[in-house]
C-alpha positions as CSV (number, residue, x, y, z in Angstrom):
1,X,7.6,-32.5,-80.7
2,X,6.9,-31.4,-84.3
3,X,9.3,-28.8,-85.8
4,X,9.2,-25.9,-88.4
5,X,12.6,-25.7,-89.8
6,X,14.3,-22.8,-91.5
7,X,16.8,-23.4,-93.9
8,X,18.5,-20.2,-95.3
9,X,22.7,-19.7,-96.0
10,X,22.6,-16.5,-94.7
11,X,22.4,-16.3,-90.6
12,X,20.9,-13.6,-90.3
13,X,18.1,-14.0,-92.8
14,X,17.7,-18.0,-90.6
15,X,17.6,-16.5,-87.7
16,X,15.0,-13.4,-88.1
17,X,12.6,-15.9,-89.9
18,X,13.0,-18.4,-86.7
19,X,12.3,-15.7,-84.0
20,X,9.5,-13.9,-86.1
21,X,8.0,-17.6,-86.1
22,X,8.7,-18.5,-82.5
23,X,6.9,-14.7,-81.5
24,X,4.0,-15.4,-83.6
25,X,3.6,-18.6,-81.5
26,X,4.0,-16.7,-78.4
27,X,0.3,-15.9,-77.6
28,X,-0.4,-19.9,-78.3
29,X,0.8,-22.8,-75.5
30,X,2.8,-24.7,-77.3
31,X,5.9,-25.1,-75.7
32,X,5.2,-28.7,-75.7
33,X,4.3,-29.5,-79.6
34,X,6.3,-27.1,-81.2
35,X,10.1,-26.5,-81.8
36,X,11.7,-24.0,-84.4
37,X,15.1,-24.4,-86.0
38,X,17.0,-22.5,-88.2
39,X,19.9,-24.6,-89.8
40,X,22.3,-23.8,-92.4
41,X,21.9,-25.8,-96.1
42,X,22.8,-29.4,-95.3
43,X,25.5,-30.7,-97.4
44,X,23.7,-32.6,-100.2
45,X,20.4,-31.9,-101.3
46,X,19.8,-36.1,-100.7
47,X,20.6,-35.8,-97.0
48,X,17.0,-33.7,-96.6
49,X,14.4,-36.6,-96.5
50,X,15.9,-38.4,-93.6
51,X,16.9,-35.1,-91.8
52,X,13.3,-34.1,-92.3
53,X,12.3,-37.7,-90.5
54,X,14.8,-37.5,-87.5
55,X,13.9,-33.7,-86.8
56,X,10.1,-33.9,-87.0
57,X,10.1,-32.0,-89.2
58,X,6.4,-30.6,-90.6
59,X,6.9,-27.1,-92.0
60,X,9.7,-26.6,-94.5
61,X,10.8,-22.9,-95.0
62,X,13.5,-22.6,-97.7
63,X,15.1,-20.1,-98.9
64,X,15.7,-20.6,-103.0
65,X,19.0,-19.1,-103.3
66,X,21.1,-20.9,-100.6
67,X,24.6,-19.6,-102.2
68,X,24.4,-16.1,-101.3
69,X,26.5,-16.2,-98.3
70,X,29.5,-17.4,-100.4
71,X,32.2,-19.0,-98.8
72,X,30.9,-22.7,-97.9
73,X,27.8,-22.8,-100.3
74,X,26.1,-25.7,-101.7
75,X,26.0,-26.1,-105.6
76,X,21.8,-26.9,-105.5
77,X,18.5,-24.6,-104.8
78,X,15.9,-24.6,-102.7
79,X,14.0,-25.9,-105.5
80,X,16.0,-28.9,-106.0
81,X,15.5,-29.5,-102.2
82,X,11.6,-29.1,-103.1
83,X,12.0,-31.6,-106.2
84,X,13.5,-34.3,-104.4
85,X,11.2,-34.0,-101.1
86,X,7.7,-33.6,-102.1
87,X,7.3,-36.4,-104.3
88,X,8.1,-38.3,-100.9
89,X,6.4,-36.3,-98.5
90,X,3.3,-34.7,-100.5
91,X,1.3,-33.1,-97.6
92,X,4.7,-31.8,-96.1
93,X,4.1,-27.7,-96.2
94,X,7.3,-26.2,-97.7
């Protein structure tokens, strides 16, 4: 099953962007080939490529600022997650 994954600090933000997705692909049957995930900033920006290989993972959607939330933020950006990802996986959409 491929997956479009969300990654946004901010829960609320994560989670409106995931359900907007998943009723945009409503009208289509793909309960089958497509999963949507809205996750929190990982840890470390180098823990991204293999989470991106376990999950399936063919649309990125990142947020840039991931330390708006405050409390447990991360100290990178959604760029850095970009800088470090697409050399490796060039046709991945983020």
């Amino acid at each position: 099953m491929m997956t479009i994954a969300v990654v946004d600090d901010r829960e609320v933000d994560r989670r409106n962007a995931r359900n907007r997705i998943r009723r945009m692909l409503e009208g289509i049957d793909t309960d089958d080939v497509w999963r949507v995930v809205a996750v929190p900033p990982l840890p470390t920006v180098s823990t991204y490529p293999s989470w991106i290989a376990e999950e399936d993972v063919v649309v990125l959607l990142i947020d840039q600022r991931l330390d708006e939330q405050g409390g447990d933020t991360v100290d990178y950006t959604g760029h850095d997650i970009l800088n470090l990802v697409h050399p490796r996986m060039y046709d991945l959409p983020v």
